[in-house]
MMTF fields as JSON, N, C-alpha, C and O atoms, coordinates in Angstrom:
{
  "mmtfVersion": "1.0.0",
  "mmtfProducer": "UNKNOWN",
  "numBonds": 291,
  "numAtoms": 292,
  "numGroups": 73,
  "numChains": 1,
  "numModels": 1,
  "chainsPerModel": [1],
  "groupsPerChain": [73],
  "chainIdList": ["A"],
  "bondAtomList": [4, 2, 8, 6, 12, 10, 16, 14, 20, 18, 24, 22, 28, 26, 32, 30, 36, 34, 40, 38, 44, 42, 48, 46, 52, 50, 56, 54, 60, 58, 64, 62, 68, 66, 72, 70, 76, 74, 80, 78, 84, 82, 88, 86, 92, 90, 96, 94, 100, 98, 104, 102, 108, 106, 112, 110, 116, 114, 120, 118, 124, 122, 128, 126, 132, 130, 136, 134, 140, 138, 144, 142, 148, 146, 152, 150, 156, 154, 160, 158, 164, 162, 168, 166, 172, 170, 176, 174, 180, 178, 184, 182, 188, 186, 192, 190, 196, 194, 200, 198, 204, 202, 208, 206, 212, 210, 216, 214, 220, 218, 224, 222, 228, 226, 232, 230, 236, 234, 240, 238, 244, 242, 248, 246, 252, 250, 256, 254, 260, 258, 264, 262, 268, 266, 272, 270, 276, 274, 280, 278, 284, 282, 288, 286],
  "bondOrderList": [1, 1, 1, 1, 1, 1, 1, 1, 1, 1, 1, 1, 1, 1, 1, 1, 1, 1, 1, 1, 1, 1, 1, 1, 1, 1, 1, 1, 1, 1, 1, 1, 1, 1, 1, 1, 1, 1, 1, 1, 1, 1, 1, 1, 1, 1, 1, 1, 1, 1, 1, 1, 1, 1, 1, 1, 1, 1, 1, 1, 1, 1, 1, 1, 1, 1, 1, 1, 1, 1, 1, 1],
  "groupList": [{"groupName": "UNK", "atomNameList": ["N", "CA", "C", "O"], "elementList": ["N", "C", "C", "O"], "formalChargeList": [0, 0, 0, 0], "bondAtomList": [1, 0, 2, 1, 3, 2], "bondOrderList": [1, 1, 2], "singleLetterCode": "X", "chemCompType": "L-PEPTIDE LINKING"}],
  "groupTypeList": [0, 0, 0, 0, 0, 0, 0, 0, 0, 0, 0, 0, 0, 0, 0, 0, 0, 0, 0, 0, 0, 0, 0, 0, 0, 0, 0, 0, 0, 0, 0, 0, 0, 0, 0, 0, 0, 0, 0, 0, 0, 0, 0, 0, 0, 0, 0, 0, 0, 0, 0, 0, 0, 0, 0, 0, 0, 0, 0, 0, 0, 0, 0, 0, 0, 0, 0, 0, 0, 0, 0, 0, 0],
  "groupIdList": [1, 2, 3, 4, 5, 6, 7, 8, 9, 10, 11, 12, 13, 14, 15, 16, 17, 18, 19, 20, 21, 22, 23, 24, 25, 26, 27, 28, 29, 30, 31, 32, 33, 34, 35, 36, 37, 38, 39, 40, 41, 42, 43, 44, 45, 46, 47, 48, 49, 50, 51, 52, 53, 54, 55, 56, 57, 58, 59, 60, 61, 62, 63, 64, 65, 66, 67, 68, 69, 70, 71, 72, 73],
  "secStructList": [7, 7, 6, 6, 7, 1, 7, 7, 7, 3, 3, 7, 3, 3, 3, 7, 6, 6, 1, 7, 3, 3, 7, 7, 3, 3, 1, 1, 1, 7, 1, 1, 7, 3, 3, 3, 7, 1, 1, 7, 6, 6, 6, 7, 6, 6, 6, 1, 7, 7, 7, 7, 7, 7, 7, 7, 1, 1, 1, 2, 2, 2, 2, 2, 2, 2, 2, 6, 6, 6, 6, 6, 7],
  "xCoordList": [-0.69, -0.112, 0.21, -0.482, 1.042, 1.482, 0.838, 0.217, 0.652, -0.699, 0.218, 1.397, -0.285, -0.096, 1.043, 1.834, 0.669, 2.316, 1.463, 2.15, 0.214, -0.334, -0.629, -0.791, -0.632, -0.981, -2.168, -2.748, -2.919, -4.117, -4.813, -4.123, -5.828, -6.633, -8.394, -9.259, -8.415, -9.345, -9.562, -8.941, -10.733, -11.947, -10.935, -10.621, -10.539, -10.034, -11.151, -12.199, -10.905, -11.428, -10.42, -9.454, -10.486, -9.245, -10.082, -11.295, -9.383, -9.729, -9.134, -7.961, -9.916, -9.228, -9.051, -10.004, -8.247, -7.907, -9.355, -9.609, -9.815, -11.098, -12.585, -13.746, -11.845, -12.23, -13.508, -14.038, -13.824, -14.656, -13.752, -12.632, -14.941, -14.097, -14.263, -14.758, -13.923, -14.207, -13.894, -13.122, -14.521, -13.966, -14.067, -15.029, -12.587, -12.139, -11.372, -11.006, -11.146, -10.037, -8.703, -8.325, -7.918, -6.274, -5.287, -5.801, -4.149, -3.787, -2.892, -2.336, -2.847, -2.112, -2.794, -3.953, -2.466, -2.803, -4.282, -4.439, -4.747, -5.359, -7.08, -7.504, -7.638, -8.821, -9.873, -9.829, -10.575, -10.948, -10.379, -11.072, -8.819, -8.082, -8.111, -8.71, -7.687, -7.827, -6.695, -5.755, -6.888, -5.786, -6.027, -7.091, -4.886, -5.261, -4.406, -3.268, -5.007, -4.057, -3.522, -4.557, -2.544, -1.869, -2.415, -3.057, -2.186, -2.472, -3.388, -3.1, -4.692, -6.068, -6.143, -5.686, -6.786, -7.452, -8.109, -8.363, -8.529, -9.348, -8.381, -8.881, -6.597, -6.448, -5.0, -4.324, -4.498, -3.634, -3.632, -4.769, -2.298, -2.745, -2.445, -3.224, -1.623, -2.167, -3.69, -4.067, -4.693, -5.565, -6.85, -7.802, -6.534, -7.596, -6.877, -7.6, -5.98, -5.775, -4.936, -4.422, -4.728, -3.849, -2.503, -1.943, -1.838, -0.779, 0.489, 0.369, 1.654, 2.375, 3.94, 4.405, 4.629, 5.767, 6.79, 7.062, 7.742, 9.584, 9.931, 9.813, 10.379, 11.666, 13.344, 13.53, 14.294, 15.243, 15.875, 15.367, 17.42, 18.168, 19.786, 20.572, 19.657, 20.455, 20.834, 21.866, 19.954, 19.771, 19.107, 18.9, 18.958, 18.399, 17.326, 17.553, 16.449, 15.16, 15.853, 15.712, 17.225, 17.807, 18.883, 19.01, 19.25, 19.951, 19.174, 19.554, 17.848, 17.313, 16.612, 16.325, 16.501, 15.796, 16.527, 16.145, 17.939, 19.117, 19.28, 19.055, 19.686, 19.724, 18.783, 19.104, 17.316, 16.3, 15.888, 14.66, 16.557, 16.089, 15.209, 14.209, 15.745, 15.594, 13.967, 12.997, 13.954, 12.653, 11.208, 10.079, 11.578, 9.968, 9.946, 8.76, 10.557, 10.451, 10.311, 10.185],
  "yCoordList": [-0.826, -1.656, -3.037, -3.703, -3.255, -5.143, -5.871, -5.683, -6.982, -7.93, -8.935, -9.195, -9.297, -10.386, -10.249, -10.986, -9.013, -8.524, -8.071, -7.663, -8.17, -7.595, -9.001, -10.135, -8.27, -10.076, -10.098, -9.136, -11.206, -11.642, -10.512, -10.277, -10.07, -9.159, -9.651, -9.582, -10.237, -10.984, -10.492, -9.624, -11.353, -10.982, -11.931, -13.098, -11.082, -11.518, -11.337, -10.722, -11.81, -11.477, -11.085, -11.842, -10.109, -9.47, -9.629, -9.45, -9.912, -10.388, -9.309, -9.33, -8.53, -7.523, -7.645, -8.303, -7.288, -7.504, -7.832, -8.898, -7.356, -7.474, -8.732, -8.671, -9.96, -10.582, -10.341, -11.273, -9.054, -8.658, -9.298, -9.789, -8.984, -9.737, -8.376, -7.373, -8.43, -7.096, -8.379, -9.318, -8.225, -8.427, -7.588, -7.048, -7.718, -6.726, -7.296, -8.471, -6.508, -7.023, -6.935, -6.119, -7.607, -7.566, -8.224, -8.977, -8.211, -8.928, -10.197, -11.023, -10.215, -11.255, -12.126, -11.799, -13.552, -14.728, -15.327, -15.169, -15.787, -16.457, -15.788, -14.941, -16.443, -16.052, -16.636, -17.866, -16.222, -16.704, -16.679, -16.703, -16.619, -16.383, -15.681, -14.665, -15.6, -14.862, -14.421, -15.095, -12.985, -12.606, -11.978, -11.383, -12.068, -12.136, -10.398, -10.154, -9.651, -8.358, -8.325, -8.577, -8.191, -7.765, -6.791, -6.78, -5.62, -4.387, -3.703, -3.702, -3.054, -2.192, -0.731, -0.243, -0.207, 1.128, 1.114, 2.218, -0.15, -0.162, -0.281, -0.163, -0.589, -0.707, -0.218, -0.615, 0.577, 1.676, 2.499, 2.882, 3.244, 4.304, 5.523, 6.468, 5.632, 6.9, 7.193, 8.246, 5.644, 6.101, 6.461, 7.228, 5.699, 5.725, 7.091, 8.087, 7.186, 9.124, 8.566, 9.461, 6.987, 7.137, 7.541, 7.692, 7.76, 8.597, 7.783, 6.56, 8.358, 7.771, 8.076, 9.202, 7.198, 7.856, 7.696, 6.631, 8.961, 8.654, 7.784, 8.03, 6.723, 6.157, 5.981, 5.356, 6.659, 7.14, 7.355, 7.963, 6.696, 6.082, 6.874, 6.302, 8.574, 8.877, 9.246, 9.764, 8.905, 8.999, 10.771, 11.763, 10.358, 12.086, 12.482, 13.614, 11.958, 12.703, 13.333, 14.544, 12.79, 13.122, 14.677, 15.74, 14.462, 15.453, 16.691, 17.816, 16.485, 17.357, 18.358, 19.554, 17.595, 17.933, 19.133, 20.27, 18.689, 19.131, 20.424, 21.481, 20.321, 21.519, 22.682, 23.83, 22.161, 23.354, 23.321, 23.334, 23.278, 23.139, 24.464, 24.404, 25.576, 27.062, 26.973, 26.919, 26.974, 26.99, 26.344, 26.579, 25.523, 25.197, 23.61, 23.297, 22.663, 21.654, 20.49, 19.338],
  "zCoordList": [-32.106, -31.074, -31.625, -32.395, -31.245, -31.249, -30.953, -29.907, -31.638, -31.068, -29.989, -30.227, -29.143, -28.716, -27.465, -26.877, -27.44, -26.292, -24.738, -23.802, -24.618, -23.697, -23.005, -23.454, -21.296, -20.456, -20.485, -20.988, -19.956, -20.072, -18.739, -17.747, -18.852, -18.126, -18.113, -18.986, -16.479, -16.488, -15.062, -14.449, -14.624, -12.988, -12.235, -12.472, -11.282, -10.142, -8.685, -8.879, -7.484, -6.495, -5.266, -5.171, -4.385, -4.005, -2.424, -2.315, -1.534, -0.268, 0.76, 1.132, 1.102, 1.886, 3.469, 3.888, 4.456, 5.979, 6.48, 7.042, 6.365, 7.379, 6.92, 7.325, 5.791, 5.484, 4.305, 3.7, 4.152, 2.646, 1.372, 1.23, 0.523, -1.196, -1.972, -1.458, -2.906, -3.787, -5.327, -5.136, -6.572, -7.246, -8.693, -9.241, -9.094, -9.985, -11.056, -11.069, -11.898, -13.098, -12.863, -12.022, -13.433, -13.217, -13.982, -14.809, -14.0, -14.334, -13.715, -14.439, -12.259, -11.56, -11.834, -12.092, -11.914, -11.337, -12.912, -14.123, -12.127, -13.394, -13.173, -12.387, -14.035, -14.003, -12.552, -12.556, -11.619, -10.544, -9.529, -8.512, -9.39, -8.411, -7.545, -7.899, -6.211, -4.866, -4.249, -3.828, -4.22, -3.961, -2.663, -2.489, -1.449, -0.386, 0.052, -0.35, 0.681, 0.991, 2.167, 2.784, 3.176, 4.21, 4.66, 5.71, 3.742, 4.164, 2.975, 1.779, 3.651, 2.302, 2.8, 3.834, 1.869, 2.67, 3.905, 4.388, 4.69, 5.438, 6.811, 7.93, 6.56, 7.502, 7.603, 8.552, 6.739, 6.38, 7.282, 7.562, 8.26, 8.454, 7.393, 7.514, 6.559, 5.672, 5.091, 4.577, 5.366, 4.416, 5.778, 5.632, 7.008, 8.373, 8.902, 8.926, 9.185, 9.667, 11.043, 11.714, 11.585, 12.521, 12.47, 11.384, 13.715, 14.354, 13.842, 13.761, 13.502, 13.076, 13.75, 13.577, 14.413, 15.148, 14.564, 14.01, 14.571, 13.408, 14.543, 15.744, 13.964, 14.901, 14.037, 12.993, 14.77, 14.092, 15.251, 16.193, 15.244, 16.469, 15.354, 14.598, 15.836, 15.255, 13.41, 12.983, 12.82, 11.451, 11.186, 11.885, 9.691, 8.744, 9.954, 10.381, 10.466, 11.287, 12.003, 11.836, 13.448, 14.331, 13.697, 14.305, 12.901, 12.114, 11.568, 11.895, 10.555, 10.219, 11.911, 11.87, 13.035, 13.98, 14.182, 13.904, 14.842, 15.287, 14.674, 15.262, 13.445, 12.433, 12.355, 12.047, 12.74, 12.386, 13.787, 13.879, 15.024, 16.181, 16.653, 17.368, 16.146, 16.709, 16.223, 16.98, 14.834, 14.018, 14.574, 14.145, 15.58, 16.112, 15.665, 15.771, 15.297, 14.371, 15.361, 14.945]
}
């Protein structure tokens, strides 16, 4: 490998929705830095299992529907 081509990889602390810290390595930001999340596993719904609704005003959902209507879809 090339020396000197890799970013700096240091302890970050990562601030998740529900105000917990976690801290981990990374490479954003500097060493000590806080990085704040929008959205974690804790408050995801792909990762919590809530319900998720298509909204589609005529687009591919409305079309694919249309098309496989007979099929149960």
């Amino acid at each position: 490998m090339k020396a000197d081509i890799h970013p700096d990889y240091h302890v970050i602390e990562v601030k998740m929705t529900d105000g917990s810290t976690v801290e981990m390595r990374s490479t954003w930001g500097a060493e000590g830095d806080t990085l704040t999340l929008d959205v974690d596993p804790t408050s995801h719904p792909a990762w919590t299992g809530g319900g998720h609704r298509l909204l589609d005003s005529g687009g591919r959902v409305s079309k694919f529907k249309k098309k496989y209507a007979g099929l149960g879809f």
